[in-house]
C-alpha positions, -999 to +999 in steps of 0.1 A: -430-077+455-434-083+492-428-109+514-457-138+516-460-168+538-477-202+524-478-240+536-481-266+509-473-302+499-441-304+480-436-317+443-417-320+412-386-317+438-349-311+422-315-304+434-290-302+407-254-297+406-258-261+409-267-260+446-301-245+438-335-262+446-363-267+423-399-275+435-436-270+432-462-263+461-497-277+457-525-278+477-560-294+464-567-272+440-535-255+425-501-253+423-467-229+418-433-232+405-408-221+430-367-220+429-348-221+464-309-207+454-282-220+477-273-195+498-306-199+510-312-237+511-281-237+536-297-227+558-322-258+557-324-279+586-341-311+570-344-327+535-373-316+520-388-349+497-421-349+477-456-351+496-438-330+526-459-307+537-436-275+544-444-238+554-425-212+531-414-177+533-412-165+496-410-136+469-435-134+447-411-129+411-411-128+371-389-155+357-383-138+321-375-169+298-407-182+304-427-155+307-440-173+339-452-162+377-428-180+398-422-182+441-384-174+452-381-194+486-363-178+512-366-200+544-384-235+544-393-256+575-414-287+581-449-268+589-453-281+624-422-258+632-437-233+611-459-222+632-432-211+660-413-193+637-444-175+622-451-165+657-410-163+665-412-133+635-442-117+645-424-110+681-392-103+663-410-075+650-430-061+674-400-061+699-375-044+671-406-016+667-403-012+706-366-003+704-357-038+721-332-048+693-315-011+691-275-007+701-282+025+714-303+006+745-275-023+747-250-021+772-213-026+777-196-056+788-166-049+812-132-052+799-124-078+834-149-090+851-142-100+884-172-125+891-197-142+868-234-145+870-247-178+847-278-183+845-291-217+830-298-257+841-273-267+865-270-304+856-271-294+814-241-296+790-240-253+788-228-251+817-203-276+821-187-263+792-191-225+801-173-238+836-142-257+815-134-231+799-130-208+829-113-235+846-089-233+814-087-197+812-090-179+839-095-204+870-092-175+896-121-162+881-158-163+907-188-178+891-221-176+904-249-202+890-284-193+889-301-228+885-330-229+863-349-249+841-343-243+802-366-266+783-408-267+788-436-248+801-421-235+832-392-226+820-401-193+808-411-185+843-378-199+859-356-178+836-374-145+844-371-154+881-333-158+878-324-128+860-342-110+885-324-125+911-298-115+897-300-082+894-316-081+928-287-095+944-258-072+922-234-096+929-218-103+899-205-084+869-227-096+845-245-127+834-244-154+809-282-167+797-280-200+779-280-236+770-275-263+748-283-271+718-317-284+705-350-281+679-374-251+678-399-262+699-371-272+728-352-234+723-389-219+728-385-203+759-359-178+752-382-167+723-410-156+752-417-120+752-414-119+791-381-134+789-374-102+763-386-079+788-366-091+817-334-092+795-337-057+781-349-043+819-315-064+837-293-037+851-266-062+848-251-066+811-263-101+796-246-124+769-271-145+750-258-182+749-287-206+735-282-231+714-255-237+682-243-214+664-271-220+632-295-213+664-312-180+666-336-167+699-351-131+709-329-134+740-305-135+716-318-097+695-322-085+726-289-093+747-265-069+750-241-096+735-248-128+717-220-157+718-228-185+692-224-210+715-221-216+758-179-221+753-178-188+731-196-169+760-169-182+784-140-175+760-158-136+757-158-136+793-125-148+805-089-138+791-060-163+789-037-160+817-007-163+795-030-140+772-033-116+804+007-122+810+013-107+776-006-077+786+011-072+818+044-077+798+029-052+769+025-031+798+054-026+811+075-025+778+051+004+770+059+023+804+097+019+800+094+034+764+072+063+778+100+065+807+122+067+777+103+086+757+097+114+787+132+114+792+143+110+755+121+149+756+135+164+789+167+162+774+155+174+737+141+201+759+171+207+778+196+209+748+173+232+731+170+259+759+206+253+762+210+265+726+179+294+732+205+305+759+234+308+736+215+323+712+204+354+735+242+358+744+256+394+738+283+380+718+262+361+695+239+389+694+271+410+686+287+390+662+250+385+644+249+419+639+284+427+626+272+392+601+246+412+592+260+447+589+285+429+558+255+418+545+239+446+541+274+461+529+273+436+504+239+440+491+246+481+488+279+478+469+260+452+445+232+479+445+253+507+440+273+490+407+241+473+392+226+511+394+258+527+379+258+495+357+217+509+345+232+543+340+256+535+318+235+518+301+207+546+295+237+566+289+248+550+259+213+543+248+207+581+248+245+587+230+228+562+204+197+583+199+215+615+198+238+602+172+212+591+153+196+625+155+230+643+149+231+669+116+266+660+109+247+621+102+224+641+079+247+661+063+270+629+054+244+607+045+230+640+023+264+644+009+268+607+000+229+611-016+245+642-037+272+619-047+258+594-060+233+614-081+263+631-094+275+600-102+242+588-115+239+622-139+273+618-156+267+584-162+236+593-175+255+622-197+280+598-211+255+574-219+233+600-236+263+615-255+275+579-267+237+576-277+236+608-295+276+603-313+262+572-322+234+583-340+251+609-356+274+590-368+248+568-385+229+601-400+265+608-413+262+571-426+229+577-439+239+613-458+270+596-472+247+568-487+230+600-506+258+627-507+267+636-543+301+639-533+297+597-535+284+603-570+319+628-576+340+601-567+327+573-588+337+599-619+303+619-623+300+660-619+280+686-610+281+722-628+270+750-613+262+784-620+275+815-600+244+813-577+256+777-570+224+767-592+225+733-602+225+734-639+208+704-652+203+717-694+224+737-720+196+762-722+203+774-687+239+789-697+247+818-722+283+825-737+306+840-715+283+833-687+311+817-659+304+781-641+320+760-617+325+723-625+328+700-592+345+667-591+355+647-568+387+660-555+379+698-566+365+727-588+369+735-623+362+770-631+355+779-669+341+805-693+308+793-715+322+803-754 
């Protein structure tokens, strides 16, 4: 949510370990939690108590835990001063709308200058203190003081009319606006809008000085510096003379080394058109050229036997093929086939004549078994007639009628009677 402004009375006031502030604002007829965190109490220029009344610039915020509406504090002042600063941020912004505050309209301060414009009370504490440190500094250095008043009603007036002066006269190199210390209400002039205008309209550049460092004006938004404090303007202002020595001795240790440097590179320069000359000699040129004929000598013999080298190569790779494709190959290979299928058939001959000895010899086995020579030999015969008719009864012979008688180891031949 936005930003809010509201005055109340303070209660239920806390500060615990943690830094943060805890507080409610009341009025007659209601009240609201509100938490101040610590980097923002810091910046707190009293002690804020119970039954103070106060104004407060919060945030209007959720605080989760409790479900509850609750104020985040963001600046707190007694609310007599909070009045000026209501108005001191109303003028903040209008001005920053105008441009007043932007860096693009600010100025820049000169590296030395050689006389200083200060414009502020000449029997206050600023500028005694802006003048010690010159003295301490830089005590050769002009300063020009524009006396004016820095507190009250007039003051406002007095301060335009100085920096006009000023810048009328162009007699200094820029000016230093200021004083010292103090409370709202005392620092009120430099937070005029006329004062604004003639700061941001000064041809000369300014360097806001008002106050302490905690202290903030407009002259301060819209100087083209601001120092914290008078000394720190005077410190901006001025260089150290031993600081200032150190330059000059910087300086001139930086010359000498770019007086080396320049020569360090004449002689760089020199040595390599010295060498650019050598290098354009006919002789050079001559003996570059004879480097580079055996080079290319070299490269052509190494080309020449890598290419005979490749031939050879394809040579023997097409001796390869042709031998493959050679009859004579063929014809080997064809005779070795014929070989060994002459091989293969007597084997298979022998084998099938073993088969076929050995089955004849068991069929000779088997006929032996049922030979009747086998029954011859165990003492039997077998007569026959003359047409080698078995004869198996006596009816099949006659008298006179010849048979043959076989036994085992021969023939008997014999007459029937």
């Amino acid at each position: 949510m936005g930003i809010v402004w509201l005055t109340g009375e303070i209660s239920n006031f806390v500060a615990p370990a943690s830094g943060h502030w805890y507080l409610s604002l009341k009025d007659n007829r209601s009240q609201v939690r509100c938490a101040m965190f610590k980097g923002n109490n810091r910046r707190v220029t009293f002690k804020p108590s119970n039954g103070q009344q106060v104004l407060a610039k919060v945030r209007v915020t959720m605080y989760e835990p409790r479900g509850d509406y609750q104020l985040v504090v963001e600046s707190l002042m007694p609310a007599g001063d909070g009045l000026l600063q209501q108005q001191f941020e109303q003028l903040k912004v209008e001005l920053s709308q105008q441009g007043y505050f932007a860096q693009e309209n600010k100025k820049s301060l000169p590296v030395h200058p050689k006389k200083i414009g200060i414009v502020t009370s000449a029997t206050g504490a600023a500028v005694q203190d802006i003048l010690t440190v010159l003295a301490r500094r830089n005590p050769n250095l002009p300063v020009i003081i524009y006396p004016t008043l820095v507190q009250g009603a007039q003051a406002t007036a007095d301060i335009v009319e100085a920096i006009n002066l000023a810048n009328l006269r162009n007699e200094v190199d820029l000016l230093i606006v200021g004083r010292g210390g103090g409370s709202l209400e005392d620092l009120w002039c430099f937070n005029e809008e006329t004062v604004a205008h003639a700061i941001f309209n000064s041809e000369l550049p300014i360097i806001s000085a008002v106050g302490h460092e905690i202290d903030v004006t407009i002259a301060d938004f819209v100087a083209d510096m601001r120092a914290p404090t008078p000394s720190a303007a005077a410190e901006l202002v001025s260089q150290d003379q031993s600081h200032l020595q150190q330059q000059i001795d910087n300086l001139s240790r930086r010359l000498q080394q770019a007086m080396q440097n320049q020569l360090t590179k004449h002689k760089h320069k020199q040595s390599y058109l010295q060498q650019a000359l050598m290098a354009q000699h006919p002789q050079n040129k001559l003996q570059q050229q004879n480097q580079k004929l055996d080079e290319l000598s070299l490269r052509l013999g190494q080309a020449i036997r890598k290419n005979i080298q490749q031939q050879r190569f394809h040579v023997a790779q097409l001796t390869g093929r042709l031998q493959a494709k050679s009859p004579e190959h063929k014809l080997t290979a064809m005779q070795q086939q014929q070989q060994n299928l002459e091989q293969r058939l007597r084997s298979a001959m022998q084998r099938r004549m073993q088969q076929e000895q050995d089955k004849l010899a068991n069929l000779a086995q088997q006929l032996q078994t049922v030979s009747p020579l086998a029954t011859l030999s165990r003492g039997y015969s077998i007569t026959q007639n003359e047409k080698e008719q078995v004869i198996t009864s006596v009816e099949q012979v006659k008298s006179g009628m010849q048979i043959i008688t076989r036994i085992s180891d021969g023939e008997i031949q014999s007459t029937v009677n």
